[in-house]
C-alpha positions in Angstrom: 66.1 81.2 90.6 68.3 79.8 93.3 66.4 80.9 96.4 63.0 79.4 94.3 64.4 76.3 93.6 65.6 75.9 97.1 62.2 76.5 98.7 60.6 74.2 95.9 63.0 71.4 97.6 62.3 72.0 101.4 58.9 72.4 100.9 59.1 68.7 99.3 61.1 67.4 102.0 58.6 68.5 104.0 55.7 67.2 102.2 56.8 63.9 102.0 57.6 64.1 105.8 54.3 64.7 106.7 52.9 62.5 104.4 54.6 59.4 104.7 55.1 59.4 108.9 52.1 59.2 110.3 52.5 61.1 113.9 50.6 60.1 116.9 49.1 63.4 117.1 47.4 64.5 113.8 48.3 68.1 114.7 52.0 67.8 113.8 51.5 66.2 110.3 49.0 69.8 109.6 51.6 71.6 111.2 54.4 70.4 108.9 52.1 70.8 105.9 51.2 74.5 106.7 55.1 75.0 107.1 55.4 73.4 104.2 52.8 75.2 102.3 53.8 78.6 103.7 57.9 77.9 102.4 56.4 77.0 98.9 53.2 79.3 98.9 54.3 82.6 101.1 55.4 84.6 97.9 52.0 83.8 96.1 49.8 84.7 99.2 50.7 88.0 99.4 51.1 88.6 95.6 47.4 88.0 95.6 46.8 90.6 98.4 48.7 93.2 96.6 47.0 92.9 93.6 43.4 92.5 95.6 44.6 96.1 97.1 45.2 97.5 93.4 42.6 96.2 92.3 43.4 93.5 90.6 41.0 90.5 91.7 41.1 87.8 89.5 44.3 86.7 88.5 46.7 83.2 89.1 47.9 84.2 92.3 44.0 84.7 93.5 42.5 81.3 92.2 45.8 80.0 94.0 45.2 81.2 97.1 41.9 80.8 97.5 42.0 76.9 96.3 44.5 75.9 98.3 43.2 78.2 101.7 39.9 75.7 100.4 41.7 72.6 100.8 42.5 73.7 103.9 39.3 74.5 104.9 37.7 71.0 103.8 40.9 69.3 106.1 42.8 68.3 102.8 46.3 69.6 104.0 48.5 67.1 101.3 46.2 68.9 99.1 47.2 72.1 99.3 50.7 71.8 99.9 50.9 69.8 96.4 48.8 72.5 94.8 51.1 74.8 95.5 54.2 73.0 95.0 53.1 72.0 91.2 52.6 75.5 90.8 55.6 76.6 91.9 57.3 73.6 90.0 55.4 75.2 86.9 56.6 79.1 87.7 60.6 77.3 88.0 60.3 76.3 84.7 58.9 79.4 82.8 61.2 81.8 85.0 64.6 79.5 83.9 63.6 79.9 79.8 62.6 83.5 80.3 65.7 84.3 83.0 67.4 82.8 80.3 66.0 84.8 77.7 68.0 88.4 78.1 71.5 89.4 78.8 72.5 93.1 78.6 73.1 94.2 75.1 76.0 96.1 76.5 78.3 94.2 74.8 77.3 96.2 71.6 78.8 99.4 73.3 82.1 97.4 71.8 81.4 99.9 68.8 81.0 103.0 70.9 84.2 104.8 70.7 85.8 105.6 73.8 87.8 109.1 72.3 88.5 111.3 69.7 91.9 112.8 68.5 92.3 116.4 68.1 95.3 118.1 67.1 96.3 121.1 68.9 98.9 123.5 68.4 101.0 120.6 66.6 100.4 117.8 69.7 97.6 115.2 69.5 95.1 115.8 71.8 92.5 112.8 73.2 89.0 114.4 74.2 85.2 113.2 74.3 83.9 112.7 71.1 80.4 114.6 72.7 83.0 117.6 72.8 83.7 117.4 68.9 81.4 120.2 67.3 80.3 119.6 63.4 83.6 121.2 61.2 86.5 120.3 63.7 89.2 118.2 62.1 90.1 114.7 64.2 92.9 112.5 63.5 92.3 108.9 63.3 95.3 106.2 63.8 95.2 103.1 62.1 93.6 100.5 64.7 91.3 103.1 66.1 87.9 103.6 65.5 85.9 106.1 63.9 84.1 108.4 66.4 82.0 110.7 64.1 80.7 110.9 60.8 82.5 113.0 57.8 85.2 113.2 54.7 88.6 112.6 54.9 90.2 115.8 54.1 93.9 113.8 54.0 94.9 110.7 54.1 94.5 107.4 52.4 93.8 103.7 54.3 91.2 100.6 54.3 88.3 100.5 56.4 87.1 97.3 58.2 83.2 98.3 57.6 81.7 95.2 59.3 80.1 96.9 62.6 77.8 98.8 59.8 77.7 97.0 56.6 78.2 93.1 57.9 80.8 92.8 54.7 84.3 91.2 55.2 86.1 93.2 52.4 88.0 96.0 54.3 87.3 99.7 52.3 89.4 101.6 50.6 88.8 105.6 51.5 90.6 108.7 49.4 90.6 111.8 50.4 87.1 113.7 49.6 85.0 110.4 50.7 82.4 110.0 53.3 83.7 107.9 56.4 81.0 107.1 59.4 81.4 106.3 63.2 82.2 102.8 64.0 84.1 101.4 61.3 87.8 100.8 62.4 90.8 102.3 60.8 92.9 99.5 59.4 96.0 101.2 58.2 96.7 104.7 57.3 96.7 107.6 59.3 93.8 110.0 57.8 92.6 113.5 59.3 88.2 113.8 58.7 86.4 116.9 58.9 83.3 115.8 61.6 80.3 116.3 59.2 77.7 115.5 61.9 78.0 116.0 66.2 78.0 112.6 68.1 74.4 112.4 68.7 73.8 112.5 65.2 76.8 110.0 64.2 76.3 106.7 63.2 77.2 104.8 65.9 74.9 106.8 68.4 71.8 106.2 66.2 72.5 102.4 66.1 73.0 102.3 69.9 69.8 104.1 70.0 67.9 101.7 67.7 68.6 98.6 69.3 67.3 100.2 73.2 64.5 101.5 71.3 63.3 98.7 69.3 63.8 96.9 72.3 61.2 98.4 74.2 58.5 98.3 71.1 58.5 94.7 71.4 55.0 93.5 72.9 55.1 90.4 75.1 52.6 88.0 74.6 50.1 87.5 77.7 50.6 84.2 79.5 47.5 82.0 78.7 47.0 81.4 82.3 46.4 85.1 83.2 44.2 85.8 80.5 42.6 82.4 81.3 42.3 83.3 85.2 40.6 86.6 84.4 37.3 84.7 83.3 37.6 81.8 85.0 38.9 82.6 88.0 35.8 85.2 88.6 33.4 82.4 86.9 34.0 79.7 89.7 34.6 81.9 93.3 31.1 83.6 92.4 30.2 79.9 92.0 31.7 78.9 94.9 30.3 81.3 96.8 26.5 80.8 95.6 27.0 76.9 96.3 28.0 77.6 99.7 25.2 80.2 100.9 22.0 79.4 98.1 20.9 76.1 98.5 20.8 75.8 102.1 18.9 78.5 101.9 16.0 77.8 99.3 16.5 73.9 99.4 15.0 71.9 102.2 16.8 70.4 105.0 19.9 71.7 103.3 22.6 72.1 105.5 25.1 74.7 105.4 28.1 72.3 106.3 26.8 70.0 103.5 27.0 73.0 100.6 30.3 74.8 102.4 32.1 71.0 101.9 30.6 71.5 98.3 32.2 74.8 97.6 35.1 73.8 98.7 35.6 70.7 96.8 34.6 73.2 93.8 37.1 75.0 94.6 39.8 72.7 94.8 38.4 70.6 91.6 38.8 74.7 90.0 42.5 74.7 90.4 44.3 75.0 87.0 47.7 72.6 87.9 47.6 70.6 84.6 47.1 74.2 82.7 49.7 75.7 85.4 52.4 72.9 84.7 51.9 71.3 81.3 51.9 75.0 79.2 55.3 76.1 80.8 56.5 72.4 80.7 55.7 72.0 77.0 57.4 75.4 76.0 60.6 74.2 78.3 60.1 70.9 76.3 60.3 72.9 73.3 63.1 74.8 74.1 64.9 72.3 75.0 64.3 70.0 72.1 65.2 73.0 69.8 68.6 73.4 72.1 69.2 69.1 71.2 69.3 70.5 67.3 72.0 73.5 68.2 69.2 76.4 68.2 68.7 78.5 71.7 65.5 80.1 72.0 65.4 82.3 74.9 62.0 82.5 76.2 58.4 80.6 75.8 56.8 83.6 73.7 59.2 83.6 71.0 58.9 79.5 70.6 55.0 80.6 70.5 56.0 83.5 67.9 57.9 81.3 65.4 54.9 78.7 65.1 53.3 82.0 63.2 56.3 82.6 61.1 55.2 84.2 57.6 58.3 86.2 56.3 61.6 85.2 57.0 64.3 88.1 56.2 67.8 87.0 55.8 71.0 89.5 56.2 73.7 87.8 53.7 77.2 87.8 54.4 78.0 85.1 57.5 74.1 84.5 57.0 73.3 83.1 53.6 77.4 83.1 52.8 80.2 81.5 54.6 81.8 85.2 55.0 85.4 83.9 54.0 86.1 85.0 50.2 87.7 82.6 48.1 88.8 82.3 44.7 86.1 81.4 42.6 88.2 80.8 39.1 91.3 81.4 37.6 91.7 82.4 33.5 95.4 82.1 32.7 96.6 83.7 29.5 100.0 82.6 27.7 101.1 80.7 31.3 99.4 77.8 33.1 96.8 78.1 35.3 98.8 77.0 38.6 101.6 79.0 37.5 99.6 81.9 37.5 98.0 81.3 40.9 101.1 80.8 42.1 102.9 84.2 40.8 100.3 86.1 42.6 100.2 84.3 46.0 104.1 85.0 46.3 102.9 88.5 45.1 100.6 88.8 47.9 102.6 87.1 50.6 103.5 89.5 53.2 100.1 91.2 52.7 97.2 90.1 55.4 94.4 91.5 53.3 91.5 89.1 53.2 91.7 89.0 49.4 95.3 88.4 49.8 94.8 85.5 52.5 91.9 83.6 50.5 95.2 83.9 47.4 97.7 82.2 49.6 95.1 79.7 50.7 94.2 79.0 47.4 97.6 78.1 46.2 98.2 76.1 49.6 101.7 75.2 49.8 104.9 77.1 51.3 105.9 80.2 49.9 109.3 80.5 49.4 110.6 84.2 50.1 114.2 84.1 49.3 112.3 84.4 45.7 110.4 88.0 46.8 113.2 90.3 45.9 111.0 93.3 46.9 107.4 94.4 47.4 105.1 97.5 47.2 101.6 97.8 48.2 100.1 100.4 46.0 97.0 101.8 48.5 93.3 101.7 46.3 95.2 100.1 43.1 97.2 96.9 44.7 100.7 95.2 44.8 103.9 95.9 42.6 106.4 93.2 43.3 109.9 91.9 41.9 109.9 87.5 41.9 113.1 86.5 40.7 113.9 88.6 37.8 109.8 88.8 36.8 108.0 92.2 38.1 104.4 91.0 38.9 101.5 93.6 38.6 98.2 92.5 41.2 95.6 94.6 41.6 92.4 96.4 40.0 91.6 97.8 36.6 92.9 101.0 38.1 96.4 99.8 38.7 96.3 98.1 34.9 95.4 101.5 33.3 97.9 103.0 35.3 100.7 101.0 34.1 99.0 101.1 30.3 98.7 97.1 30.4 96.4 96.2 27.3 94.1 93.7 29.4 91.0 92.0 29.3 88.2 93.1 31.6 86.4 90.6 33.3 82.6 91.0 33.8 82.5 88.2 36.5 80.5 89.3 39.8 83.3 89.4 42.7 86.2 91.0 43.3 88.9 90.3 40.3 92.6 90.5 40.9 94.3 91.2 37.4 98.1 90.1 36.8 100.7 91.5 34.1 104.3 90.0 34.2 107.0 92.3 32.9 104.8 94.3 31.2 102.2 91.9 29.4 98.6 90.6 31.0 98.8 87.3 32.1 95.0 86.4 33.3 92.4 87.6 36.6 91.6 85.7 39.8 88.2 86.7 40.9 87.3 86.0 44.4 84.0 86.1 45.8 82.2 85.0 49.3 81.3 81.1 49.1 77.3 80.6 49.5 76.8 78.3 52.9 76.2 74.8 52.1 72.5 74.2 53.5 71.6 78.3 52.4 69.9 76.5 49.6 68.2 73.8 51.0 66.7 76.4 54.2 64.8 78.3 51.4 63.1 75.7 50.0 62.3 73.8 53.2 60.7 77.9 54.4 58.7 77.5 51.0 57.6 73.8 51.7 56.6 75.0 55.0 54.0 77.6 53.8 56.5 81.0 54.1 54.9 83.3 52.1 58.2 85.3 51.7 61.8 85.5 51.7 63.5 88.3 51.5 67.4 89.4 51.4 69.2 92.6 52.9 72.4 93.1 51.9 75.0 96.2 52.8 76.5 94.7 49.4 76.6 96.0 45.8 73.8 95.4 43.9 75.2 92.9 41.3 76.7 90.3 44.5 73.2 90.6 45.9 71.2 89.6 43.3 73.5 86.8 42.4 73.2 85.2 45.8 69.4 86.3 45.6 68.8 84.6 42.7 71.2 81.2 43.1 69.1 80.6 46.2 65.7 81.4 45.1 64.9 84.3 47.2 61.6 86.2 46.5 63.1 89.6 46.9 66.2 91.5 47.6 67.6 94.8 48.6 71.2 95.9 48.5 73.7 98.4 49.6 71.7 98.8 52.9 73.0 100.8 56.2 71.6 99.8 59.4 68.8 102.6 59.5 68.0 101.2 55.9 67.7 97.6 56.7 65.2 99.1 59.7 62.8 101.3 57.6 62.8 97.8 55.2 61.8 95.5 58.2 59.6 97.9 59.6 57.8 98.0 55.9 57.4 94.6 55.8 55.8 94.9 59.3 53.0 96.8 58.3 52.3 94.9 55.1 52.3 91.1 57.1 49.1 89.5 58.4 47.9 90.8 61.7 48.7 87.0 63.3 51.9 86.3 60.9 55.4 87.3 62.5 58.6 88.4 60.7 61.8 86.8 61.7 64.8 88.5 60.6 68.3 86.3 60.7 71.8 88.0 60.5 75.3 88.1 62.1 77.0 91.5 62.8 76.5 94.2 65.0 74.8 95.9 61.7 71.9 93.7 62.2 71.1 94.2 65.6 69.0 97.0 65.2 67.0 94.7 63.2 67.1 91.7 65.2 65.6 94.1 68.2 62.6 95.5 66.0 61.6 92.0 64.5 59.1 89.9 65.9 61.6 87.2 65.6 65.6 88.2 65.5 67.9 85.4 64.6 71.2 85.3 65.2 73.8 83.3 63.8 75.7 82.5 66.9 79.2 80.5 66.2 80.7 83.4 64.1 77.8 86.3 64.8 78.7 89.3 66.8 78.0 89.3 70.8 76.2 92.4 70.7 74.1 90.3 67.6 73.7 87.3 69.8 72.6 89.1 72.9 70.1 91.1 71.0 68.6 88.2 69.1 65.3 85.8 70.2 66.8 82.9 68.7 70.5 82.4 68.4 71.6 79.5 66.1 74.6 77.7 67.4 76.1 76.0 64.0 75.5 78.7 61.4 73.5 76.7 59.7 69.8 78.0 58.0 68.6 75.0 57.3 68.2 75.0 61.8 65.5 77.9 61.3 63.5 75.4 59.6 64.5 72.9 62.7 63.1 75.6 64.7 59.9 76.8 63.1 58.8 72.9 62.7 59.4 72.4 66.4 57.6 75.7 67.8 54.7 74.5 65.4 54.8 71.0 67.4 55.2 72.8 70.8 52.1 74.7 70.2 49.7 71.7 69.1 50.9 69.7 72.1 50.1 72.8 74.1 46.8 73.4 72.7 46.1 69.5 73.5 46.8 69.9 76.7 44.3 73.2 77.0 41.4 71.2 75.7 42.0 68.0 77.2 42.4 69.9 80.8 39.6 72.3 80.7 36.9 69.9 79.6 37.7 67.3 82.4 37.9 70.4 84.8 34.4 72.0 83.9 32.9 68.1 83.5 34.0 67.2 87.3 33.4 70.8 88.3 29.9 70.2 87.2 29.5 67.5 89.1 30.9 68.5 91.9 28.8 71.2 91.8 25.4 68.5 92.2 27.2 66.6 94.6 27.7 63.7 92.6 32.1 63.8 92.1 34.0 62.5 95.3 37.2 63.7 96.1 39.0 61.1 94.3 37.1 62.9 91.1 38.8 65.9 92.2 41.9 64.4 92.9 42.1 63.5 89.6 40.4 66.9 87.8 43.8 68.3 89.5 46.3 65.8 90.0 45.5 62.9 87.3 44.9 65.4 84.9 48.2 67.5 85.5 50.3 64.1 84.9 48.7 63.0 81.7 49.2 66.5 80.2 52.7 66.2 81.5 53.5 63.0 79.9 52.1 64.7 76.8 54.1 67.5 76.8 57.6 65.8 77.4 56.5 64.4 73.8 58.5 67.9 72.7 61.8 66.8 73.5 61.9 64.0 71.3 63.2 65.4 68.4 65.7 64.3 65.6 69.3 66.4 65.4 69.1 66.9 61.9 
């Protein structure tokens, strides 16, 4: 990008050298344009030779070559040079979006674990986890990070499951359950009998999605190649029958005459307002979408989103703000506050996200010389001594377990039951908090003729449909794994129309499988994963849904500007090519075919970037 952009700028220098000092001797002014013209125009020369020795005739970098070595020919050297310096200008912008477009996805190898623990002959031993065979027992610390698949076989702790399941609400595991690769131990030490060898794990298969949906993604064609392979043939073979038929069947005909015809053909044929405007108005486009807080990272997905017929969203830290709060408070035979209060000092020195949205709820200081003593009861919750009061929090296990008589709650979150000395004294339930504009973004998708949204969850089926059905969603499926949430996407592939695209939006490293085999992949970008955003087409910087609207409106305006500008450019250029073709078009016809016509369609197109930061 650098070493273009600097031959883009001495090749204008140049240019305006020759053009506005007029040397004594004409030769210099060529001369500088020729140097100028071979800075700027070099690379595309001998792209065009390659491709003439594979066999590839009729492309960009052909017509290029061939115009501008025309405008040469006819003694138009400012001609040529500017040719190829607005094509050049045009190639700058399209290689910035798509240089821009994609960065390693290395940084999901975060979730590839570096070791596994094997004890041997009483001493924990580090090796590769590829050296762990199916049936060998590994040891995992709290903080570390599972390396294969199986069942703990001793142990209890809580599992931070995001890097599979995209939930915040940490696990709990017993001994006998299932445990996979990549989620992170939180607390206990637990021993797991490896189920499943590491290329078989988890983890491995997720790594292995993302490169592989990766390279099923078809790029679309740039118009200007597909253009140049018809057009390009279509006015040479012109060219060429201008310059040798006539004088040749016409009477006193000359051959200079038709040559000087040919040329101007030629020069007229050059694409520049196709060549600048369409990269210009997708960089536009981009760049208006960047004003509202949404990256789009190349000119084929802002061309991709103007088709957008199913829009799939992931739901926690997508649809929901991912930080669980509570949601309501049912006090029995004490106060309300009182009760909120009893369990925040119950849950004080625990850093448990349940615990954490307690104390934030309750949201003043916590006074500990009244915590006499705490015990954190693992699967079943807290047992602490306030004052002289012993305060039970926890689940309907720990309330059967200490024979309370209690009321269950049917509520859909998690609920935090309390007994004081003995006696039930009400349930906190705490649940994630639905994002403020989630609402809004699905009926703005509906307004804008989205045939279907749809919702994939890692979540239980209850806390899916709830969201689902508070939002309006079409559809929804729930307690998804990775490789689930692909075989759904790649369902809804095959049942979309063959010109509709599927955008898929989420925010953990669980949904980057998905974001890779999408046409679209969204990412959520303030609080989303890196290896998320790095996979993803479109990365929203504010969280917000309602922006994918933001951005589907603008790729639609992007692509009418851009179809404008086709129309409007190829009927002028096949009206003066016509009549430069009978002689009747000067050059200042031509001159504005190419150059009058490239600034109008550039003055449309930088209508893209005005757009409103909603």
């Amino acid at each position: 990008m650098r070493k273009k952009g600097i031959k883009i700028i001495v090749a204008l220098v140049l240019y305006f050298i020759a053009l506005i000092i007029k040397f004594s001797n004409e030769w210099i002014n060529n001369a500088i344009y020729v140097v100028a013209y071979l800075t700027v125009g070099l690379e595309i020369v001998r792209k065009a030779f390659r491709n003439i020795i594979k066999g590839k005739v009729f492309d960009e970098n052909f017509l290029m070559t061939v115009a501008t070595i025309g405008a040469f020919g006819i003694g138009e050297f400012p001609e040529a040079v500017a040719v190829m310096l607005f094509y050049q200008v045009g190639e700058l912008f399209q290689s910035y979006a798509v240089d821009k477009s994609r960065k390693s996805i290395a940084s999901l190898m975060d979730i590839r674990p570096d070791f596994a623990n094997i004890e041997k002959d009483g001493k924990i031993e580090r090796i590769d986890p590829d050296e762990v065979k199916a049936g060998e027992i590994i040891v995992i610390k709290p903080g570390e990070k599972i390396p294969l698949d199986g069942y703990v076989v001793e142990g209890k702790t809580s599992l931070d499951t995001k890097a599979l399941t995209g939930e915040a609400l940490p696990k709990e595991i017993e001994e006998g359950e299932e445990v996979l690769s990549g989620c992170i131990n939180l607390n206990g030490v637990i021993k797991v009998k490896v189920t499943k060898e590491y290329g078989e794990s988890t983890v491995s298969k997720i790594l292995d999605l993302v490169e592989n949906a990766s390279n099923k993604k078809s790029k679309s064609e740039n118009f200007i190649t597909k253009f140049a392979r018809y057009y390009t043939p279509v006015v040479v073979i012109i060219a060429v029958i201008l310059a040798i038929l006539p004088p040749l069947i016409i009477s006193n005909a000359t051959f200079s005459d038709w040559l000087y015809r040919a040329l101007s053909f030629l020069v007229v044929s050059c694409p520049c307002a196709l060549v600048i405007s369409i990269p210009l108005s997708f960089f536009g486009g981009i760049g208006g979408a960047s004003k509202m807080g949404v990256l789009i990272k190349g000119s084929n997905y802002l061309e991709q989103l103007a088709n957008t017929e199913i829009v799939v969203f992931d739901k926690t830290g997508t649809l929901t703000e991912g930080i669980f709060e509570v949601q309501k408070i049912e006090a029995v035979g004490i106060s309300k506050e009182e009760l909120l209060k009893i369990t925040a000092y119950a849950e004080n020195y625990s850093n448990h996200p349940i615990s954490l949205s307690v104390k934030r709820a309750y949201g003043k200081e916590i006074d500990e010389k009244q915590i006499i003593e705490t015990e954190e009861l693992s699967g079943l919750g807290i047992v602490a001594k306030i004052e002289e009061q012993e305060v039970l929090v926890g689940n309907e296990k720990l309330m059967r377990e200490k024979q309370i008589n209690f009321t269950k709650c049917n509520e859909i979150g998690t609920v935090l039951y309390i007994a004081i000395d003995g006696r039930y004294a009400g349930y906190l339930v705490i649940a994630d908090r639905i994002k403020q504009d989630a609402k809004q973004a699905i009926q703005e998708l509906k307004k804008n003729h989205i045939k279907q949204t749809i919702m994939l969850t890692g979540d239980k089926k209850e806390v899916g449909e709830r969201v689902a059905k508070e939002l309006a969603i079409d559809k929804i499926y729930t307690e998804l794994l990775p490789t689930g949430k692909v075989e759904k996407v790649e369902e809804l592939l095959r049942e979309k129309s063959e010109k509709g695209k599927l955008v898929f939006v989420g925010d953990g490293i669980n949904d980057a499988p998905v974001l890779a085999i999408s046409d679209i992949g969204i990412a959520m970008g303030a609080l989303g994963s890196d290896a998320t955003i790095e996979t993803a087409d479109v990365v929203l910087m504010t969280d917000e849904p309602s922006k994918i609207v933001n951005a589907i409106q603008l790729a639609k305006k992007t692509m009418n500007i851009v179809k404008q500008n086709i129309v409007f450019a190829i009927f002028i250029k096949v009206l003066v090519l016509v009549l430069s073709a009978f002689g009747i078009s000067t050059m200042w016809e031509a001159v504005f075919a190419d150059v009058g016509v490239s600034v109008i369609a550039i003055i449309n197109a930088l209508r893209v970037l005005k757009v409103k930061n909603r």
